[in-house]
TORLOSE-227666 format. One record per residue: residue in one letter; x, y, z of N, C-alpha, C in turn. Coordinates in steps of 0.02 Angstrom, whole numbers, plus 50000, padded with zeros to 5 digits. Layout:
aXYZXYZXYZ/...
END
This chain:
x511144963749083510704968149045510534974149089/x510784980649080510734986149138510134990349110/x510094994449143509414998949134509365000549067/x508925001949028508835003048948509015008948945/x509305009448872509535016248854508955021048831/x508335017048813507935022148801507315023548861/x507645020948906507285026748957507795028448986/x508305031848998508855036548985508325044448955/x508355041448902507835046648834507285049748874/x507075043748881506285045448899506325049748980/x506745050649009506995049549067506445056949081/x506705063849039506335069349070505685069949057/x505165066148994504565064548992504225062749051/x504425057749058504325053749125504205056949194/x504985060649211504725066549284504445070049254/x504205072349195503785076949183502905075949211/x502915070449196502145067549198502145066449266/x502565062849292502875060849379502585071149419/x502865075149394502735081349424502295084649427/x501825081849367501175083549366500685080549402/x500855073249399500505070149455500455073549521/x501235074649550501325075649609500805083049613/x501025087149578500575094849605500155093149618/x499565090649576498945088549553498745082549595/x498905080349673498805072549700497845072949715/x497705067849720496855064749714497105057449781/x496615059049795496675053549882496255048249862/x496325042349883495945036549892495465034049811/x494735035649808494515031649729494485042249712/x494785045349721494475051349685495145053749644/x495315047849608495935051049562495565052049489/x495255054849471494765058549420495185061249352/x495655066849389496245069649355496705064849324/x497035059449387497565055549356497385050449331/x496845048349325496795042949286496485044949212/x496065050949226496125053349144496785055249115/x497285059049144497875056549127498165051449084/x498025045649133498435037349134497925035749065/x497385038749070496985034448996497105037548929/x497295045248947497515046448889498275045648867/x498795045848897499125043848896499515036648850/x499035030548864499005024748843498645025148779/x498275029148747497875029048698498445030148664/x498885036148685499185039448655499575035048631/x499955030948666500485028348669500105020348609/x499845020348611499575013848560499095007448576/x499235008448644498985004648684498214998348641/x498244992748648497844988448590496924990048628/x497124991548698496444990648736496704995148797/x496295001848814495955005048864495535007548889/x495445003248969494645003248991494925004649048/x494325013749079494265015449139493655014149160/x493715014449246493305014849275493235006749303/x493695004849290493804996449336494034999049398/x493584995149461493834999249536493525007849532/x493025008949503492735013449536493175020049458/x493755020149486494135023949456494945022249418/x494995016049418495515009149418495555012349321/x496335008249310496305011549225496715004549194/x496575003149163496834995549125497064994849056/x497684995049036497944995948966498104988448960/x498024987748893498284980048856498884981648807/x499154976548822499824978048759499814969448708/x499854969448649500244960748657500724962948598/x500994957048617501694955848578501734955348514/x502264954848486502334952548389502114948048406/x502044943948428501674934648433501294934448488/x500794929048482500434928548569500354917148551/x501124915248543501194908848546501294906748598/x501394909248656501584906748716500944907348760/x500274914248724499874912148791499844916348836/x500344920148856500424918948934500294927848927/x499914931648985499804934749007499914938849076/x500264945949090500664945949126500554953049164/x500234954749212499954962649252500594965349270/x500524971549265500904975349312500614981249322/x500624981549415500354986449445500524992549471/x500274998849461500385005049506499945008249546/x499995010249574499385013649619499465021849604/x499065023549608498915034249585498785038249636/x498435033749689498225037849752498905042149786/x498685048949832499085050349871498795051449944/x498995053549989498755056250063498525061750091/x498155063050119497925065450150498465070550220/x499075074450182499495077150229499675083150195/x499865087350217499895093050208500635094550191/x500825094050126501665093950097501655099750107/x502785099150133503215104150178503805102650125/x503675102850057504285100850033504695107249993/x504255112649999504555120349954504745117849890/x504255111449841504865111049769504315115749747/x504735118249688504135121349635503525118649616/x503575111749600502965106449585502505104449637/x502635107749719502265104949773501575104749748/x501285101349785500605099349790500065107149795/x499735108149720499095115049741498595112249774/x498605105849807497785103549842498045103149922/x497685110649955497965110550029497695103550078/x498125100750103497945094250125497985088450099/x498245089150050498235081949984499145082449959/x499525076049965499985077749949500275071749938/x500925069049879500915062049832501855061749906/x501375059149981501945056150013502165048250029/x501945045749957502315038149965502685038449904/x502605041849866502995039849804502285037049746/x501845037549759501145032649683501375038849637/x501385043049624501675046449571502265044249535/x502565042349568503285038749536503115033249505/x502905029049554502495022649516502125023449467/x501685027349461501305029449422501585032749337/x501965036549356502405037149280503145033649274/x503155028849326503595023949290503375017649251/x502625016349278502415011949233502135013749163/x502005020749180501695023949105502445025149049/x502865024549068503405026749046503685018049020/x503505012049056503715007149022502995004548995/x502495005548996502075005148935502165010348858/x502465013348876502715019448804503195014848764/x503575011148801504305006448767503715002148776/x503624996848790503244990648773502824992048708/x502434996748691501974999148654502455000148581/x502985004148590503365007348553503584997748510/x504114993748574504334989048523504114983348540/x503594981548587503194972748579503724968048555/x504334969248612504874962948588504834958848651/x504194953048652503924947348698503244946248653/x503044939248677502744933748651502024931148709/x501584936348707501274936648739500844943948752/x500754943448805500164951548826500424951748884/x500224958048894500554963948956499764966448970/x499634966449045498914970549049499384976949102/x499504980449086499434988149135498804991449188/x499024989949242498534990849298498794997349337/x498265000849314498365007749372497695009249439/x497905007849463497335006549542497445014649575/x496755015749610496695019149643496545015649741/x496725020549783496465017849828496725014249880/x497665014349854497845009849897497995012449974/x497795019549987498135020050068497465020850098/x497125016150089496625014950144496005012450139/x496015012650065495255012150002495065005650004/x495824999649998495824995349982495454992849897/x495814999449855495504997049777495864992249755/x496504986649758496534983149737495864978149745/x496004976749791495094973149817494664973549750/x494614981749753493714983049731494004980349644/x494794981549637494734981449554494594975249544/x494904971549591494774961849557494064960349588/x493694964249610492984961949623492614963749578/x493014968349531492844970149438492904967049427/x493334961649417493354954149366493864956749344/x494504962049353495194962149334495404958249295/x495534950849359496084946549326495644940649280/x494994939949283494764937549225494564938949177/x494394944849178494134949049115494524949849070/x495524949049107496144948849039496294944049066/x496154940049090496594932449103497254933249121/x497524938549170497924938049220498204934049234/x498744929949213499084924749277499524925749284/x500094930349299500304932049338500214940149363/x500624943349422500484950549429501064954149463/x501434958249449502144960349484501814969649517/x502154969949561502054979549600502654979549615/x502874985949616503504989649647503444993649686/x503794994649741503705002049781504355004949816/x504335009249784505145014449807505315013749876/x505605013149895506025013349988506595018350005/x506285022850021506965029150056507465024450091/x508065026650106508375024450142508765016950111/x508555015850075509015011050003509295014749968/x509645010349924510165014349882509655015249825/x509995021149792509295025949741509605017149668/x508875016349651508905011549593509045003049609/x509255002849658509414997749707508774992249703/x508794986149723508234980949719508354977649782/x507694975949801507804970649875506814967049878/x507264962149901506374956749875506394951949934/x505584947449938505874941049991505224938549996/x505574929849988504874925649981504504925150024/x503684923050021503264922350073502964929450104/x502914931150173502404934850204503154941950195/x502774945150165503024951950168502714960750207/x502334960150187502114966650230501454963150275/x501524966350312501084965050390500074964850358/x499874960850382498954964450388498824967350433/x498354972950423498184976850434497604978550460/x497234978750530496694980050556496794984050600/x496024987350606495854992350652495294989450721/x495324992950761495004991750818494584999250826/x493934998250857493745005850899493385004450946/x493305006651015493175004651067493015007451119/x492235007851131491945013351179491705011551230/x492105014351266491805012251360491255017751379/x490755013151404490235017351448490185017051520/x490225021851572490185018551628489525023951671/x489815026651710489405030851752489665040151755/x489135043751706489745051051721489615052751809/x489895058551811489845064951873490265067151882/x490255069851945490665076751975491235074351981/x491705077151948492505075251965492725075152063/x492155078252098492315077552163491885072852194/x491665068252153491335064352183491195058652140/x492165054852134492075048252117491805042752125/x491615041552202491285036952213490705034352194/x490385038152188489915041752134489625038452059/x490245037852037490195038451966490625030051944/x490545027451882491005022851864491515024751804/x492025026051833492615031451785492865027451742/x492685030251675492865028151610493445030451595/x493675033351623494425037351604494915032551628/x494825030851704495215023851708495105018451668/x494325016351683494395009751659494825008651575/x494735016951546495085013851443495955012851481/x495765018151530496835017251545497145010351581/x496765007651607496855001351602497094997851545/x496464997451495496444994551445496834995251412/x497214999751404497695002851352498174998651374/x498094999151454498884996451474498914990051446/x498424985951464498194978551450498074973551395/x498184980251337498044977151286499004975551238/x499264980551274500044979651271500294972151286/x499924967551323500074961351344499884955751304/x499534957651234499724954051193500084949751146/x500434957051154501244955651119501544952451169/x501504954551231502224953251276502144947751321/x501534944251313501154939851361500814933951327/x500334933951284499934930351254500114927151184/x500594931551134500984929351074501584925651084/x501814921151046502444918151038503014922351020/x503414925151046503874928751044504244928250974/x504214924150945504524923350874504154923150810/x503274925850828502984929350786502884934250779/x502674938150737502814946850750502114949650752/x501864953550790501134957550806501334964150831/x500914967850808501254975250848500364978350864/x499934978750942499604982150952499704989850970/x499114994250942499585001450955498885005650954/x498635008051007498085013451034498445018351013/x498115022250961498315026250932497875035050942/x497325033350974496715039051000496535038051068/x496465042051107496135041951172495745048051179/x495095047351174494555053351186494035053251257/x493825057251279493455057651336492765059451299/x492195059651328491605063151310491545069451325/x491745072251388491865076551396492455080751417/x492715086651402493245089851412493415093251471/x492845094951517492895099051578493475093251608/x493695100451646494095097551723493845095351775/x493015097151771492895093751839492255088551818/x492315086451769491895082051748492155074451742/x492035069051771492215060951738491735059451680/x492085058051640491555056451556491185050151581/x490615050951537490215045851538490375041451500/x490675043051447491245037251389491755041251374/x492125034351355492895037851329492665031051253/x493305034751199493345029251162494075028651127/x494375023151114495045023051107494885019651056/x495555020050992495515018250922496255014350926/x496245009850885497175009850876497255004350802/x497735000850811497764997050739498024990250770/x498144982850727498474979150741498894977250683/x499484973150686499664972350631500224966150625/x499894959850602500194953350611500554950350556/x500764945350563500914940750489500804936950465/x500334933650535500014926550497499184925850535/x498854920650490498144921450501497994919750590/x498534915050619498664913350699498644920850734/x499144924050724499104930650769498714935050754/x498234936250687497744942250689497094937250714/x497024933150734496564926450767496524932750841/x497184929950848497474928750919497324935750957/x497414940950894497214949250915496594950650931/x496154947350912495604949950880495184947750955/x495424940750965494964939351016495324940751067/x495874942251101496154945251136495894950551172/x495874955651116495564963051121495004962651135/x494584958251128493824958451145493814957551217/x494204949751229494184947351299494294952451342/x494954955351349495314959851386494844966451384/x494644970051339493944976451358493204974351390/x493154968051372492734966651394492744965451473/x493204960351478493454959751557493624965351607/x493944970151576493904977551614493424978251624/x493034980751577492594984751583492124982151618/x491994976851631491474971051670491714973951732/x492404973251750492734972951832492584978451849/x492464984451801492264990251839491524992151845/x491384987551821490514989051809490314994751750/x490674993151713490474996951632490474992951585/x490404994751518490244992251458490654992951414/x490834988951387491274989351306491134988451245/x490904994651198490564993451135491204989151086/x491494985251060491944984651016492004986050944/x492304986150899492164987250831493014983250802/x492864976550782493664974050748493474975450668/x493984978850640494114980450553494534974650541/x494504968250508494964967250491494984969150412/x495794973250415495894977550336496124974050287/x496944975950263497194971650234497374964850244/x497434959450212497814952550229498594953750234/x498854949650253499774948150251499714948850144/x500254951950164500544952450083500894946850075/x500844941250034501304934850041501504934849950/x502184935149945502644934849866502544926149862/x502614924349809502484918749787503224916049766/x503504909949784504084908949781504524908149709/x503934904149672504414904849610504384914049553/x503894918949577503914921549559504194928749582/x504484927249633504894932049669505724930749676/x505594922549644506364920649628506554924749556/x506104924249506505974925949451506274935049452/x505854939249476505764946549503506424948449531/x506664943649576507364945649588508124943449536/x507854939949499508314939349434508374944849392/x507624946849381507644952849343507914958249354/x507614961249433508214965349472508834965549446/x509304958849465509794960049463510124960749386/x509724959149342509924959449262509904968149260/x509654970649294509334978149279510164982049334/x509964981949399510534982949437511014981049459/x511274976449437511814969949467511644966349524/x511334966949552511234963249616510324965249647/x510084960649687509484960249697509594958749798/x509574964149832509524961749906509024957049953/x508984955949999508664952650058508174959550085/x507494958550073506914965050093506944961850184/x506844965050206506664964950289505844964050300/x505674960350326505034961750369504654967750363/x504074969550357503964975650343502964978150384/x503254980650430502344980550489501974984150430/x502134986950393501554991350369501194988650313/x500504989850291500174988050235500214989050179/x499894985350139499984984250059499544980950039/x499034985149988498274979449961498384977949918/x498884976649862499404972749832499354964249852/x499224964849906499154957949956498534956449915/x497924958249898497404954349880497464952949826/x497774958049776497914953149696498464947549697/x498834947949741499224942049759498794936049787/x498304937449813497804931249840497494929749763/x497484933649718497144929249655497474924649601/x498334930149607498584926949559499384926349598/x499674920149572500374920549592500894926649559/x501064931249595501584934249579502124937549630/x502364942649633502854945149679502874953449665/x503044954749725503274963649744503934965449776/x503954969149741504954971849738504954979149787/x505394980449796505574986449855506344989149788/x505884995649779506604999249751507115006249769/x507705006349782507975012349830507755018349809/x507525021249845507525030549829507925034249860/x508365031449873508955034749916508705037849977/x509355043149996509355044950046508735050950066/x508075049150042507605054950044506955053850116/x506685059150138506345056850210505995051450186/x505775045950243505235041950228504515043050225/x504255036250188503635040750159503185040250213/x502465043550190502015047450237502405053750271/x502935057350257503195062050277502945067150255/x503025073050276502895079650235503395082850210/x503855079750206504685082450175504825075550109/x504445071350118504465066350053504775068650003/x504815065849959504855066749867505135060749846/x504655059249788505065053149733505655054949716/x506225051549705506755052849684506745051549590/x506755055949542506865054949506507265050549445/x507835051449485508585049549473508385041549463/x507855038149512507695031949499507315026949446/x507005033449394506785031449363506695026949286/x507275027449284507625024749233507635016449252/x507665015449310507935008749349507355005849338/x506755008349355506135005849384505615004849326/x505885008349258505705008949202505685002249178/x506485000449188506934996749151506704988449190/x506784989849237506454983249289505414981349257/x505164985549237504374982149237504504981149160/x504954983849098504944981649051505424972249058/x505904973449071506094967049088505754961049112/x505454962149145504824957849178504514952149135/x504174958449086504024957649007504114952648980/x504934955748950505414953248913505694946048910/x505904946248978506204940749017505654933949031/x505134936549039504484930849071504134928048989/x504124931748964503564929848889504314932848822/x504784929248820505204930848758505074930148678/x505264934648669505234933548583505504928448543/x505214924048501505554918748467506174922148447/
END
């Protein structure tokens, strides 16, 4: 069963709405624009039930079927948010919000799911309900969170929930999936040493905070390479180093260093957490200073659910012929917490050969959309069938 012919059709609707998004991007819960969009949109389209303002700014369409004998109830998610980067892409449609710019692809997502709620709406050929979830928030907000702390998945009785997210560097339309722990969790650290300022000519003087974080920095690298099991995966990474003060002939009285961690299982973000404390603390003791700490822990491990990612990759391959092996993946996804409510799975789909995202040369690939259309209606189709 290959991609539908009528999103073929629908194909320039679709980047149409996809391009409007993109000009027009809204960061974190302030998608205002696109989710009035996404609500009118769904009205338009027939939609049986739409309610905004789940998650702050979150948008929720209902669909059901010629029949609802089976029961069964079935999410599918997009996210609307974009970033906070300053797009370098010269298209005509670039981004008018200086500093705001759609570099993961949630625009794509975003009118590919609106584009298979138009066909679901249009022919309700499944035996059951479809809830359409458009979230705000996911690069940093953590609105999946806030939407199911709306009562999301009980308020439509959710049981199951599928997300997609485009991958440069795959083949454009392409599928690749994989059971269990998929994208990394996600925490932050921030961490301020106090020691003794003065005269840059008169260290003795003073208790230098500038060494003691450079230590730390070094030291906290020995997590990974020292203290973890080599065949689990953790990646620590000091990502800021600030002084208090900027003179040349001054030693700061604090410095403070920021960075992230990012594990796979609840053992190694354990293992980080108190690590990082021990080790700043212990410096900073040996030098006779202080270590304020601050641990974020952000997202959880994104973990696919086995029979429903066996499921997800069937569909794939009904859609593209074949369904690949996803890789390991350090980076986050709050996708991970509606997966802590309900069993379902998340797919990785090619966008070809285009920069990767968070880039400023990004862009959704269009060309994919037909695929990705065709894949969340299937889902549908395939999971809740028509007598």
């Amino acid at each position: 069963m290959p991609v539908k012919n009528r999103f073929a059709e629908l194909q320039d609707e679709i980047t149409a709405w996809r391009r409007d998004i993109h000009e027009n991007p809204e960061i974190l819960f302030e998608t205002h624009r696109t989710s009035a969009l996404v609500a009118e949109k769904l009205q338009e389209f027939g939609c049986d039930e739409v309610v905004t303002g789940i998650g702050r700014t979150g948008v929720v369409g209902v669909i059901k079927g010629k029949a609802d004998t089976s029961g069964k109830v079935i999410g599918l998610r997009a996210d609307m948010d974009a970033l906070p980067i300053h797009e370098q892409t010269g298209l005509d449609y670039a981004s008018k919000t200086p500093g705001a710019m759609h570099a993961c692809g949630h625009d794509g997502h975003t009118a590919m799911l609106l584009g298979a709620a138009k066909y679901l709406s249009e022919t309700r050929n499944f035996d059951g309900t479809v809830v359409v979830i458009f979230q705000p928030a996911e690069e940093g907000g953590g609105g999946a969170k806030v939407m199911c702390d709306d009562g999301l998945m009980d308020r439509w009785g959710v049981q199951e929930v599928y997300g997609l997210h485009n991958w440069p560097g795959q083949p454009l339309g392409s599928f690749a999936i994989r059971p269990g722990s998929f994208f990394a969790a996600t925490d932050q650290f921030d961490i301020t040493f106090e020691g003794r300022g003065g005269h840059a000519a008169k260290p003795h003087e003073t208790i230098d905070t500038t060494v003691l974080a450079a230590q730390a920095v070094l030291a906290l690298q020995t997590i990974a390479s020292r203290n973890a099991d080599p065949v689990h995966q953790i990646v620590v990474s000091v990502t800021s180093f600030e002084t208090s003060s900027k003179a040349f002939n001054v030693i700061p009285q604090k410095v403070q260093i920021k960075g992230t961690v990012r594990t796979m299982s609840k053992e190694m973000r354990d293992l980080a957490e108190k690590r990082i404390k021990e080790i700043c603390n212990g410096i900073a003791a040996t030098f006779g200073g202080t270590a304020d700490i601050t641990y974020h822990r952000g997202y959880p491990v994104m973990v696919n659910h086995e029979e429903q990612t066996e499921f997800a990759a069937k569909v794939a391959a009904s859609v593209s012929g074949s369904c690949g092996d996803a890789p390991l993946v350090m980076g986050g996804e709050d996708f991970a917490f509606m997966l802590e409510e309900r069993p379902g799975a998340y797919i990785l789909m090619g966008n070809g050969d285009t920069a990767m995202v968070h880039h400023p040369e990004y862009n959704f690939n269009d060309e994919a959309i037909p695929a990705g259309c065709s894949w969340w209606a299937e889902i549908v189709e395939q999971r809740m069938p028509a007598a």
